[in-house]
C-alpha positions as CSV (number, residue, x, y, z in Angstrom):
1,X,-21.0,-26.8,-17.5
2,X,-24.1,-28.1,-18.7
3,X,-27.1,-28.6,-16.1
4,X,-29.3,-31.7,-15.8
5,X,-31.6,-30.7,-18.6
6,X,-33.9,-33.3,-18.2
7,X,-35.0,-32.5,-14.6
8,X,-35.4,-29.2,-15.9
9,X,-37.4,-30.1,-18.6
10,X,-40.1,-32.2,-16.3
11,X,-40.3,-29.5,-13.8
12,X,-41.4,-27.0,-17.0
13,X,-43.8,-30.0,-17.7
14,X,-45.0,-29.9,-13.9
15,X,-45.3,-26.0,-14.4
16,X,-47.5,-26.1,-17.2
17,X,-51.0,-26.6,-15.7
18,X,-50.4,-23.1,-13.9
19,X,-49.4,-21.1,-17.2
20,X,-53.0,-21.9,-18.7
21,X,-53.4,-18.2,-19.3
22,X,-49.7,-17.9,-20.7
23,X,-49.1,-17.8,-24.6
24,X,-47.7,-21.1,-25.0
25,X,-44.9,-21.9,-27.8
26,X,-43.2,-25.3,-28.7
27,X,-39.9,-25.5,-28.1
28,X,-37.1,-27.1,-30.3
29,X,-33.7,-28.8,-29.3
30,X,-31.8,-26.1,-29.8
31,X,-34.0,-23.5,-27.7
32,X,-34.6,-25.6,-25.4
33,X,-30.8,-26.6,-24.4
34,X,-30.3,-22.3,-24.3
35,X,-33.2,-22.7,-21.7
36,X,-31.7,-25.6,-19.6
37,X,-28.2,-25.0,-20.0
38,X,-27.1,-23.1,-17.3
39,X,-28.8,-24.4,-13.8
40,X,-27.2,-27.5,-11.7
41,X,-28.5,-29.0,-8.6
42,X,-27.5,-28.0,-5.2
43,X,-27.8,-30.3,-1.8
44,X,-26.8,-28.8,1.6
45,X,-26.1,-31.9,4.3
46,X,-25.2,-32.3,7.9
47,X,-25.0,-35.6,9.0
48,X,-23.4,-38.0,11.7
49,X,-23.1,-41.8,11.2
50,X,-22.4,-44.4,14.2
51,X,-21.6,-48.1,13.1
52,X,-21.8,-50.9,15.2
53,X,-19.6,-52.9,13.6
54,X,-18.3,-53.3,9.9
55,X,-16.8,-56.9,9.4
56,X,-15.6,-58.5,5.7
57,X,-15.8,-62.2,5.9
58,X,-13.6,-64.9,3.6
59,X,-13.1,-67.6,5.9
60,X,-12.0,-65.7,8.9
61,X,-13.0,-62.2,9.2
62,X,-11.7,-58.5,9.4
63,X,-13.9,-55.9,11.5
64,X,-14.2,-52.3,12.5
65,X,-16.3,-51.7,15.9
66,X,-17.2,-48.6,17.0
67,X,-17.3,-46.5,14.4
68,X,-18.2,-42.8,14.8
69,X,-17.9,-40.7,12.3
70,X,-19.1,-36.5,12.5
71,X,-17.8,-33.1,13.2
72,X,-14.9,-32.1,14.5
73,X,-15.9,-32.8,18.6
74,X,-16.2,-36.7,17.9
75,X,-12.4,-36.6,18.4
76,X,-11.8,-36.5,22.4
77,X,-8.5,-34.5,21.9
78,X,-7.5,-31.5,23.3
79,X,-6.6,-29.8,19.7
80,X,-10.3,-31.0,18.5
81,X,-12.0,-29.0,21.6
82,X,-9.6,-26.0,21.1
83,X,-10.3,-25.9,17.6
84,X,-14.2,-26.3,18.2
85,X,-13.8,-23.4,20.8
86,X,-11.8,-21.3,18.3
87,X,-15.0,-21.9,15.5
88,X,-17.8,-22.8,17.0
89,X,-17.6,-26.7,15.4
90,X,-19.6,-29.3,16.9
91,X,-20.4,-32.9,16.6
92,X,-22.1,-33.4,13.1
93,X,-20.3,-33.1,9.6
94,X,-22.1,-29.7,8.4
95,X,-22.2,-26.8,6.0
96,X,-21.2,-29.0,3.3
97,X,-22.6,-27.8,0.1
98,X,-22.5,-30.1,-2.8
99,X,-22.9,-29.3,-6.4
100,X,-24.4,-31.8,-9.1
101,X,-23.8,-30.9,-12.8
102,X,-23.6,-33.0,-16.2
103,X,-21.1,-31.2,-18.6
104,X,-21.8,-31.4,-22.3
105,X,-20.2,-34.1,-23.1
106,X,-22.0,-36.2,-20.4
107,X,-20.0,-36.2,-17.5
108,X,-21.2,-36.2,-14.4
109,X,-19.2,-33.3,-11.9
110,X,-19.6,-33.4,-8.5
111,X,-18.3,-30.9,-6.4
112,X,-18.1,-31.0,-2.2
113,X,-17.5,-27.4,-0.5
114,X,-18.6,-25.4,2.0
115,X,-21.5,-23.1,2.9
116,X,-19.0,-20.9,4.9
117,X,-16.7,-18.7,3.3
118,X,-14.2,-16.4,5.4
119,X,-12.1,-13.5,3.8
120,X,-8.6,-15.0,4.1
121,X,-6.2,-11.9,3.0
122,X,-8.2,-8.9,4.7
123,X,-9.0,-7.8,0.9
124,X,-12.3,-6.6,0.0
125,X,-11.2,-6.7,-3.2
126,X,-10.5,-10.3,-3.6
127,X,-13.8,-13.0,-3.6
128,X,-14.1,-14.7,-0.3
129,X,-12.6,-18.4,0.1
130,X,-14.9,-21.4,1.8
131,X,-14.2,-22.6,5.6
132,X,-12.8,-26.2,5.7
133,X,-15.1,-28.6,6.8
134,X,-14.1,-30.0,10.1
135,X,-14.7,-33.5,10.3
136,X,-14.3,-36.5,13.4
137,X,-13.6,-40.1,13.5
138,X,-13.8,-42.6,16.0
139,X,-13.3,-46.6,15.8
140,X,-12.7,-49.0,19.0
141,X,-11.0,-51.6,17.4
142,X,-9.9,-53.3,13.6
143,X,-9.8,-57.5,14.5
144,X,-9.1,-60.3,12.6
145,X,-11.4,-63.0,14.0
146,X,-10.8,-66.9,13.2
147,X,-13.2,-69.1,13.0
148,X,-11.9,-71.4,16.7
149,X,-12.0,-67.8,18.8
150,X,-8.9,-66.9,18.0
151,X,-8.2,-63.2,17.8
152,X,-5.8,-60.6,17.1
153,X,-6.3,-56.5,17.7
154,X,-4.7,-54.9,14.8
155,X,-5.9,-50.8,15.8
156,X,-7.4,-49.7,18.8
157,X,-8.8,-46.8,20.2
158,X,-8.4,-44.8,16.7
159,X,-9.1,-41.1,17.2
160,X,-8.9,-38.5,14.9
161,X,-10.3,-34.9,13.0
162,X,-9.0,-32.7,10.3
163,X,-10.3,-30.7,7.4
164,X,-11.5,-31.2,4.1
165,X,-10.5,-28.0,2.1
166,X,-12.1,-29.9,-1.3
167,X,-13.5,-32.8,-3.1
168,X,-14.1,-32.8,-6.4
169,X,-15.5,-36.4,-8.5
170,X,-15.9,-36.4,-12.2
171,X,-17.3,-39.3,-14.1
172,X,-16.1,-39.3,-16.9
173,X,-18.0,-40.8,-20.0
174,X,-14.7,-41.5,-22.5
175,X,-14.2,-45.2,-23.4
176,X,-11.2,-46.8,-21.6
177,X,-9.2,-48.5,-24.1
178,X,-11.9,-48.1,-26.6
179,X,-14.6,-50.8,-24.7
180,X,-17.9,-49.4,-25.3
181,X,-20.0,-48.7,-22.3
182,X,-16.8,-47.7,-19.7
183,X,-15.7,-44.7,-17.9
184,X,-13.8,-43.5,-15.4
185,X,-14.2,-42.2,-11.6
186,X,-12.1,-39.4,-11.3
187,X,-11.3,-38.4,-7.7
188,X,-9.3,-34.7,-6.6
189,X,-9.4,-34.2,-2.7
190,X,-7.6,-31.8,-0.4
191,X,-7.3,-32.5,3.0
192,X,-5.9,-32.6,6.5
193,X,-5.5,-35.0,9.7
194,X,-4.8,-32.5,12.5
195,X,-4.4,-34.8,14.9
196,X,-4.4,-39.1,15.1
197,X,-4.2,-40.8,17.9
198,X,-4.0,-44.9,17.8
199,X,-2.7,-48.4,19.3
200,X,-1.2,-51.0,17.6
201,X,-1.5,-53.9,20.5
202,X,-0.1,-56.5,19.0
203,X,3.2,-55.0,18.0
204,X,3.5,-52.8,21.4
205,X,3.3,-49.2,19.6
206,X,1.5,-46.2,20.0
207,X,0.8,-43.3,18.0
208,X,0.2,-40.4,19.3
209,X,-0.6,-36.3,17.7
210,X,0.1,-37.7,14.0
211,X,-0.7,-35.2,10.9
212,X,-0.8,-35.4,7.5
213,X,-1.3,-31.6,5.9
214,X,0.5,-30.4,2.7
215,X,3.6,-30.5,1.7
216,X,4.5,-26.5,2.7
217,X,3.4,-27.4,6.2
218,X,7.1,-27.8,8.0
219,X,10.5,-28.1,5.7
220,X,11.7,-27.1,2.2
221,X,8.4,-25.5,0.5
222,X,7.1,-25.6,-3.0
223,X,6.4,-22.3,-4.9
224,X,3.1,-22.2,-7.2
225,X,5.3,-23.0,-10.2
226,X,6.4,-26.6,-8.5
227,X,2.8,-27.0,-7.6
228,X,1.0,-26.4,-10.8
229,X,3.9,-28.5,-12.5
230,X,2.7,-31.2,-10.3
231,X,-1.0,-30.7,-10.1
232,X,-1.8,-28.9,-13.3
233,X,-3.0,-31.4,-15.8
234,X,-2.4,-30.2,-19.8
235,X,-5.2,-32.7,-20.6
236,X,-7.4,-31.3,-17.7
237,X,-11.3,-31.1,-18.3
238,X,-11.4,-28.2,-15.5
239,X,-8.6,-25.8,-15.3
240,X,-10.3,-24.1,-12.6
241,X,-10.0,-27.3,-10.2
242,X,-6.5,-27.6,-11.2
243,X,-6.0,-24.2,-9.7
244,X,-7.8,-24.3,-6.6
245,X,-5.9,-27.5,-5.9
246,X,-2.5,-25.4,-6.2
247,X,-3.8,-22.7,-4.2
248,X,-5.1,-25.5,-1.2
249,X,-1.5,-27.4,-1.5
250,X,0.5,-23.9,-1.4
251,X,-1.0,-22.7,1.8
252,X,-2.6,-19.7,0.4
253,X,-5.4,-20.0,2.2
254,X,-4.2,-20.2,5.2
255,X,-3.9,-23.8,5.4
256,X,-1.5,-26.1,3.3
257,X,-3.6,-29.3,2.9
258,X,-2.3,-32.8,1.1
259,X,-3.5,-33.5,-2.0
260,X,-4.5,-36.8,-3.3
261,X,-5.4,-37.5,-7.3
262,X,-7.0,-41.0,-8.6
263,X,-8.8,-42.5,-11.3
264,X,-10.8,-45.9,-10.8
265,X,-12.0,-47.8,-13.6
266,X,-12.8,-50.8,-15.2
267,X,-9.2,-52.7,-16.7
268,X,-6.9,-55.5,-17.2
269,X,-4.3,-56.4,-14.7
270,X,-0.8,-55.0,-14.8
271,X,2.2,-56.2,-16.5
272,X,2.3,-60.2,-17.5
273,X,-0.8,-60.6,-15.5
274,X,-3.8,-62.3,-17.6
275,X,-6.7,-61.0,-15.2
276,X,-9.6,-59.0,-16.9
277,X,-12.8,-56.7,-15.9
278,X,-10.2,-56.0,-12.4
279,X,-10.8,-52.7,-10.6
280,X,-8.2,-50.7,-11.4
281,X,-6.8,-47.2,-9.2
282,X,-4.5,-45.2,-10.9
283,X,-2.5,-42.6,-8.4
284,X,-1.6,-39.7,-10.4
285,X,0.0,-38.1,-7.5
286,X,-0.4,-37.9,-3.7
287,X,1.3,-34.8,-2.0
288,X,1.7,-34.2,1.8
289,X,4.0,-33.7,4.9
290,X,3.2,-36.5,8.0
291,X,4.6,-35.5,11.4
292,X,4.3,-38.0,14.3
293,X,4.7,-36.1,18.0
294,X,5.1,-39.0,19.9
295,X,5.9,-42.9,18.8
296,X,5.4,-45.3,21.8
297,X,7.0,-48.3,22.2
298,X,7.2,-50.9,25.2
299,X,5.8,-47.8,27.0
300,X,8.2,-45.7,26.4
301,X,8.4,-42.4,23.5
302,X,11.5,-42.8,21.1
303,X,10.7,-39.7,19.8
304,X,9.3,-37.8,16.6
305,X,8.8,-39.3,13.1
306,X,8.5,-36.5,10.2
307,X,8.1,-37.3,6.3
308,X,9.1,-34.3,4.1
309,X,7.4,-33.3,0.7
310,X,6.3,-37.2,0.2
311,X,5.4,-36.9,-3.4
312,X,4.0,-40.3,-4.7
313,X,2.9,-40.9,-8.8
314,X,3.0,-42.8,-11.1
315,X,1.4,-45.8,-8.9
316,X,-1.3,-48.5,-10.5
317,X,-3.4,-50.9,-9.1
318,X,-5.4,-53.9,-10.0
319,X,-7.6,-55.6,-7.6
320,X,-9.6,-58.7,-8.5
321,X,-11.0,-61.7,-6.2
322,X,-8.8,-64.8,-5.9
323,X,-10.0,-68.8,-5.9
């Protein structure tokens, strides 16, 4: 992939001033994208975000206090503060390493890793795989609010962590439908939810150790054939994404983690619908296995809920503002 040429080019320009004694050359297009070509951008982040409150207003309102969002030990569980004593995670989302390129053809790639890398099979002969990053979350409560005081609790005391094993974000510069000027967001992420923990007050349930994690997490497995079948994309811009999304799904990295795919652009509506300009999300596939340990109702557990190899594609929507 192409680097950001023109930052390189205005740090050469910076440079200059100290090479006054150098032997100083123009450069033409051509040289110049042989000097540029190769180098990207690189930002290393650890972070934790609180919120208040978020709240989305029409004429009642929706809103999310207590949000808390970090590593791995901003979940209260007892599988978050085993998995922290196992690692050494803490409270902040760290050791996340992401990559900034534009590709030739102007595309903007965007790739979010880790700084950590682990050698998964005991093989010094085989390169060294990145650590998932741990991640926590948090949230007292999701309301709807009217405008009298009245008030209903939709989610409470949401608690949850789980790994990101990749995310990868292309913006891609091809027209949609041939209108000038568009693109598309292109979003590949591989993930888990160890554990999630919530109450749903107004119906009288509670969920309790749910996880989402790949699809060769618990039940009939897929091989890499089924996976790359799925996930491999003949039209794909990056092959070697396609592949690190197999081997994430499989398990061969020690983990199995869900997969999600999606593109978000600028459309029409679906079918007979005459909306234009909507915001449109095209799922190419979602893959995963969800386990719930414990579903609580009236108080008491009714058991276990588990979701086998859910596979969902082939899914589009369109989402405009209504009068």
């Amino acid at each position: 992939m192409k680097g950001l040429k023109k930052i390189a080019l205005v740090t050469a320009i910076a440079a200059a001033p100290f090479a006054a004694n150098a032997d100083l050359k123009a450069l033409d297009d051509s040289t110049m994208g042989n000097v540029t070509g190769q180098a990207g951008v690189t930002i290393e982040l650890e972070t934790r975000v609180a919120i208040g409150e978020f709240t989305y207003t029409d004429e009642g309102t929706f809103a999310v206090s207590g949000i808390d969002l970090g590593g791995v030990t901003v979940s209260a569980s007892d599988s978050a503060a085993d998995y922290a004593a196992a690692t050494g995670a803490g409270g902040l989302l760290d050791n996340l390493k992401i990559d900034i390129d534009v590709a030739d053809d102007g595309d903007a790639v965007i790739h979010v890793g880790s700084l950590q890398t682990i050698d998964h099979d005991g093989d010094p002969g085989t390169p060294e795989q990145p650590v998932p990053i741990d991640w926590g979350m948090t949230a007292d409560s999701m309301e709807l609010r009217g405008n009298a005081g009245e008030q209903t609790t939709l989610i409470s005391n949401m608690d949850a962590w789980g790994l990101l094993g990749a995310l990868d974000i292309r913006v891609d510069t091809d027209d949609v439908n041939g209108v000038a000027g568009t693109g598309t967001l292109n979003l590949d992420v591989a993930f888990t939810v160890e554990q999630m923990d919530f109450d749903r007050e107004f119906m009288g349930v509670g969920i309790r150790g749910m996880s989402i994690r790949g699809v060769n997490d618990f039940g009939q497995t897929m091989d890499e054939d089924e996976l790359t079948a799925i996930l491999g994309d003949d039209n794909s811009q990056d092959a070697e994404l396609d592949g690190r999304l197999v081997a994430l799904a499989s398990g061969a990295l020690g983990t199995s983690f869900a997969v999600a795919r999606l593109d978000v652009y600028k459309g029409d509506g679906l079918g007979a619908s005459t909306a234009t300009d909507v915001l449109r999300v095209d799922v190419a596939d979602v893959l995963m296995d969800v386990n719930i340990a414990e579903t609580i109702i009236g108080g008491a557990s009714i058991g276990t809920i588990s979701i086998d190899n859910l596979h969902l594609s082939d899914t589009r929507l369109a989402v405009y503002g209504h009068d």
